[in-house]
ROFIKE-14317 format. One record per residue (C-alpha): x, y, z; chain; residue in one letter. Coordinates in pm, whole numbers, plus 50000, padded with zeros to 5 digits. Layout:
X Y Z A a
...
END
This chain:
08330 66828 12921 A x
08334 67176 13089 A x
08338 67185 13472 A x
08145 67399 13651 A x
08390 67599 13943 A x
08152 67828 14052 A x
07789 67857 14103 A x
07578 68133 14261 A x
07190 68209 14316 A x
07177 68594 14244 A x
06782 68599 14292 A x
06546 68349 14299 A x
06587 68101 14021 A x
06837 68327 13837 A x
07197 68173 13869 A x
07553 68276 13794 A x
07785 67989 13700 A x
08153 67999 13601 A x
08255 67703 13364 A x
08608 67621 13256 A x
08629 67666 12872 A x
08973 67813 12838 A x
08921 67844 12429 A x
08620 68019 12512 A x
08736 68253 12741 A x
09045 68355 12487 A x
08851 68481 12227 A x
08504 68586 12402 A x
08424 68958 12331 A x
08101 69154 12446 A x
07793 69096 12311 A x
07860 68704 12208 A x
07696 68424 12351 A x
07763 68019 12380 A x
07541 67715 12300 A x
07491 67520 12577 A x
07391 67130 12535 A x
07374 66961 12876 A x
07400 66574 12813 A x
07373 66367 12506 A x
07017 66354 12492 A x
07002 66712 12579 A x
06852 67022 12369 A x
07066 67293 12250 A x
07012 67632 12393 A x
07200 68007 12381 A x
07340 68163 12660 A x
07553 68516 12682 A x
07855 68520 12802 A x
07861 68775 13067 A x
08235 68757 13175 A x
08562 68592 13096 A x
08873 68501 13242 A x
09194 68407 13014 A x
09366 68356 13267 A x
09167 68115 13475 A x
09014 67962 13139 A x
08656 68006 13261 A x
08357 68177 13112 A x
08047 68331 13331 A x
07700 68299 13223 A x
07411 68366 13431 A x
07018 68257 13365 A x
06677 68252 13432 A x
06536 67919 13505 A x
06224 67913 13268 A x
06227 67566 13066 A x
06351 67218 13119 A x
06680 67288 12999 A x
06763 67591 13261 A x
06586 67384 13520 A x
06823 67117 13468 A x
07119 67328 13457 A x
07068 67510 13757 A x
07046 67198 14003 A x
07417 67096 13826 A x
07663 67180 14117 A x
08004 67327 14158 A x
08227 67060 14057 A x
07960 66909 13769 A x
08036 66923 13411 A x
07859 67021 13094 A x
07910 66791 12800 A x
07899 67080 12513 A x
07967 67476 12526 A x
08018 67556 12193 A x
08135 67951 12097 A x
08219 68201 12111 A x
07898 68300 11885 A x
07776 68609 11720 A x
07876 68917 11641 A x
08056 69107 11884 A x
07880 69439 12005 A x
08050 69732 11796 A x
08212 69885 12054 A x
08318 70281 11972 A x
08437 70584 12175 A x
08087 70752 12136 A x
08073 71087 12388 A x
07795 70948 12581 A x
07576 70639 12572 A x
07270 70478 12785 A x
07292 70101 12838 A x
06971 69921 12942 A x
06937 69595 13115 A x
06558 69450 13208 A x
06544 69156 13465 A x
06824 68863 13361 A x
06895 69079 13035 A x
07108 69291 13261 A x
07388 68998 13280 A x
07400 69090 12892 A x
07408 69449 12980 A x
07678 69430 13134 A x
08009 69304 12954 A x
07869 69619 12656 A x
07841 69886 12956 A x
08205 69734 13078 A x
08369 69766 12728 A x
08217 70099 12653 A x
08366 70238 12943 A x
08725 70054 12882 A x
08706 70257 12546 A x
08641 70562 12749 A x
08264 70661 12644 A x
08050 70797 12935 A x
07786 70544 13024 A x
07464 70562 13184 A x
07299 70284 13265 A x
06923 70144 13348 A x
06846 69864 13512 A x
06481 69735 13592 A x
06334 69390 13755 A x
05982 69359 13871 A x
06051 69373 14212 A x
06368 69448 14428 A x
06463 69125 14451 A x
06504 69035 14109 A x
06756 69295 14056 A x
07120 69133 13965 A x
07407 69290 13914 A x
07408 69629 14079 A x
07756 69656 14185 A x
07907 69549 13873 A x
07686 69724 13705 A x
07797 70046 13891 A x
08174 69954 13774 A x
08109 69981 13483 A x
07880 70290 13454 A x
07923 70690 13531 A x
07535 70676 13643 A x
07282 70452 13725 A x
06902 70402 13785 A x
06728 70166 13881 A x
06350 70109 13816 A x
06095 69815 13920 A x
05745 69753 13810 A x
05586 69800 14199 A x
05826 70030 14348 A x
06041 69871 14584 A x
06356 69988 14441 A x
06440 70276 14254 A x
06161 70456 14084 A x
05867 70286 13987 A x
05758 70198 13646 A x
05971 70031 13345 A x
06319 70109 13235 A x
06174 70258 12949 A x
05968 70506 13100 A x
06329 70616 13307 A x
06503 70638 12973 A x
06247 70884 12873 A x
06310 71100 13141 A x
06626 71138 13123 A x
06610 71203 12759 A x
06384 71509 12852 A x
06608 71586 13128 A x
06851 71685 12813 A x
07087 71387 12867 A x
07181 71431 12467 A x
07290 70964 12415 A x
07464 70892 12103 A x
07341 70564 12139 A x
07071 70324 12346 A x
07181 69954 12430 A x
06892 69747 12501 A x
06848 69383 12613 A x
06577 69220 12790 A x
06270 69070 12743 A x
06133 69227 12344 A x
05851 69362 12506 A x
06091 69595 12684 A x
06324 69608 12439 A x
06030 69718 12149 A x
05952 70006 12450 A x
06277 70147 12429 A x
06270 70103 12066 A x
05932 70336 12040 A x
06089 70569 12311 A x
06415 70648 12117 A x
06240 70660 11779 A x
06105 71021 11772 A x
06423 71162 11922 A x
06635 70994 11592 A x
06847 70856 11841 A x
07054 70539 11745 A x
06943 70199 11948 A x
07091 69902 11915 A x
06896 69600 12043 A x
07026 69205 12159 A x
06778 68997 11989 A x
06670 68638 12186 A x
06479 68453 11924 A x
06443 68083 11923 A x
06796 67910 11863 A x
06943 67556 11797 A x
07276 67511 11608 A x
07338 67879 11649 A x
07544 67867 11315 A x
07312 67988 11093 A x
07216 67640 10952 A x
06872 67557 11083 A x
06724 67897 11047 A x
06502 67894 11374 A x
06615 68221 11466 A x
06570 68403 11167 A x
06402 68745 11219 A x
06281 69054 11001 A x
06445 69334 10977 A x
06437 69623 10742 A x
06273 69401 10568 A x
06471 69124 10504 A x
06512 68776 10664 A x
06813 68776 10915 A x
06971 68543 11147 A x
07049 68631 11484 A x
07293 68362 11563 A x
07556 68476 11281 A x
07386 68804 11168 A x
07364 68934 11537 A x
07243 68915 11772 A x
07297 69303 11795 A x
07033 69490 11547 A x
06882 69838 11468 A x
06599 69848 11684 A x
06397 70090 11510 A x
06423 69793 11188 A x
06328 69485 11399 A x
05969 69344 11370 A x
05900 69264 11673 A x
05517 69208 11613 A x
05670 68899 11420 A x
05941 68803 11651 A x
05693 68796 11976 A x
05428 68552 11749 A x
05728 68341 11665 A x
05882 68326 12031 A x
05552 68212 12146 A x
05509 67936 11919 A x
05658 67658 12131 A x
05498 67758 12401 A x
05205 67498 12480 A x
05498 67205 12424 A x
05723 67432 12616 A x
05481 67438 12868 A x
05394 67086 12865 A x
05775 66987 12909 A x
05812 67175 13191 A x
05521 67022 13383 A x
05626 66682 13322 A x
05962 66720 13370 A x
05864 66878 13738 A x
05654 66600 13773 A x
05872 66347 13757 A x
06128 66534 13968 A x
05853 66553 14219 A x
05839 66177 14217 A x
06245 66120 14220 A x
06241 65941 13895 A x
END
């Protein structure tokens, strides 16, 4: 069991918890993730682990209430426990002195964002940053965020923060502004992380995307988060989840990220529904 000590609402329906799991936290490195199983009965599902603290013996993760599963963990409260948090999982990000890199974080991805930005910086690379949301208040993270980064911008789809548009479309500019990267970070949603795939690809320049394909053991056994690329089958749970971006097929991972969705849908609603009626 791993009790929850801190819990936060960082915009709506987007949560920040801190969970003991002192084994966890001594080994965690940036870019690795945890699998999360609420109660016996529960479903297994991947989380990043966005901070850690050896000391305390606690582990952060923050998410994005979409399906049953997130629903259920965010109405757990401070002083709850989790029956399973298994990890740390994955590869850690290959973290290297580079002269200057961007790191780019698109609505909850930015709580992945961040722990790569933060390590980059330890090893004394100049970061840059972008973060986007659709609106202001979906933004998270800005002042750690700003720790960790020489520069940041901001972008949101309407405008209310920042400049308006995608983060891709401010990675482009300041790629014609001369800003000369040795490497793009990207993690959000793969629609935005695709954009800043197609952005960086005529420049040559080196991206690295955090791949969120559907995920169960997480120990490369049951294969449900295999993915293509360069042309071979790879799995992000023990292969990644960092990958070159300008290799991933991300025509194939969207089709196969969407193929739940109808039951994921259907979950949801009934699992609402009987909230609703305080079953």
């Amino acid at each position: 069991m791993h009790k929850i000590v801190v819990k936060r609402e960082l915009a709506p329906k987007i949560k920040l918890f801190e969970v003991e799991a002192p084994e966890i936290a001594s080994k965690a490195q940036a870019g690795q993730f945890v699998i999360l199983k609420l109660d016996e009965s529960g479903e297994r599902f991947p989380l990043t682990i966005v901070d850690w603290n050896k000391t305390r013996g606690t582990i952060t993760v923050i998410f994005l209430e979409v399906g049953v599963s997130t629903e259920k963990l965010g109405k757990l409260k401070e002083g709850d426990s989790i029956t399973d948090v298994a990890g740390p999982l994955g590869k850690p990000s290959d973290i290297q002195n580079y002269p200057l890199i961007c790191v780019v974080g698109g609505g909850v991805g930015t709580a992945a964002a961040y722990p790569i930005a933060r390590a980059f910086k330890e090893a004394g690379t100049k970061v840059i940053s972008i973060i986007g949301a659709k609106t202001a208040n979906m933004l998270i993270l800005e002042d750690k965020i700003a720790e960790a980064s020489d520069e940041v911008y901001i972008s949101t789809d309407d405008g209310t923060k920042g400049q308006k548009g995608f983060v891709s479309d401010a990675l482009k500019k300041l790629i014609d502004k001369g800003y000369n990267f040795s490497a793009v970070y990207a993690i959000g949603p793969t629609v935005m992380m695709r954009a800043v795939a197609e952005t960086t690809r005529p420049y040559k320049i080196k991206t690295i995307v955090s791949l969120n394909p559907i995920m169960v053991d997480g120990m490369g056994m049951c294969g449900a988060c295999r993915v293509t690329v360069a042309g071979a089958t790879r799995f992000a749970c023990v292969d990644g989840p960092d990958f070159d971006a300008h290799q991933v097929d991300f025509t194939e991972l969207i089709k196969r990220q969407r193929a739940y969705c109808p039951e994921e849908k259907m979950g949801l609603q009934q699992y609402q529904e009987k909230c609703a009626c305080g079953k």
